[in-house]
C-alpha positions as CSV (number, residue, x, y, z in Angstrom):
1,X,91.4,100.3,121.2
2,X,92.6,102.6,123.8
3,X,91.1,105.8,122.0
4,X,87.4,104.4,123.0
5,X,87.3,104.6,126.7
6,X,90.8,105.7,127.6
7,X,91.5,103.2,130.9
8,X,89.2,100.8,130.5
9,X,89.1,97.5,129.0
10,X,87.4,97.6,125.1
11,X,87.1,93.9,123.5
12,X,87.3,93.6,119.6
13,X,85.8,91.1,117.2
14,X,87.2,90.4,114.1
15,X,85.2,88.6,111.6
16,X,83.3,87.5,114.2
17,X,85.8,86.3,116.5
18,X,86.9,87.8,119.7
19,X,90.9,88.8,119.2
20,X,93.4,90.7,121.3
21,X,94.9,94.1,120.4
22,X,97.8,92.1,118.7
23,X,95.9,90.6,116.1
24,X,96.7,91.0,112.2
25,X,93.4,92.7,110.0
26,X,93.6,92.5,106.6
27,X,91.7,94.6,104.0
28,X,88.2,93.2,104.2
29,X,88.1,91.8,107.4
30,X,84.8,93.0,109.5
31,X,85.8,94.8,112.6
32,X,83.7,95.3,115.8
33,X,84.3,97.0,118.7
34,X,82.9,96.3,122.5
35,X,83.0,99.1,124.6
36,X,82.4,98.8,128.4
37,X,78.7,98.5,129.3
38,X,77.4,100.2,133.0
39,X,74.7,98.9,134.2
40,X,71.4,100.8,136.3
């Protein structure tokens, strides 16, 4: 999750759930990832 904004914290959903950057994905599990957002 690191490589996506070196730093900064990134949030990842899998299958629809929020997990940490601990979490076990198995083959055909839906992953999502939540980069940080700036505002203006």
């Amino acid at each position: 999750m690191a490589a996506f904004a070196p730093g900064r914290r990134v949030r990842a959903a899998c299958n629809q759930r929020f997990i940490g950057p601990d979490a076990a994905i198995e083959a055909g599990d839906e992953i999502a990832f939540f980069p940080p957002v700036t505002g203006g």
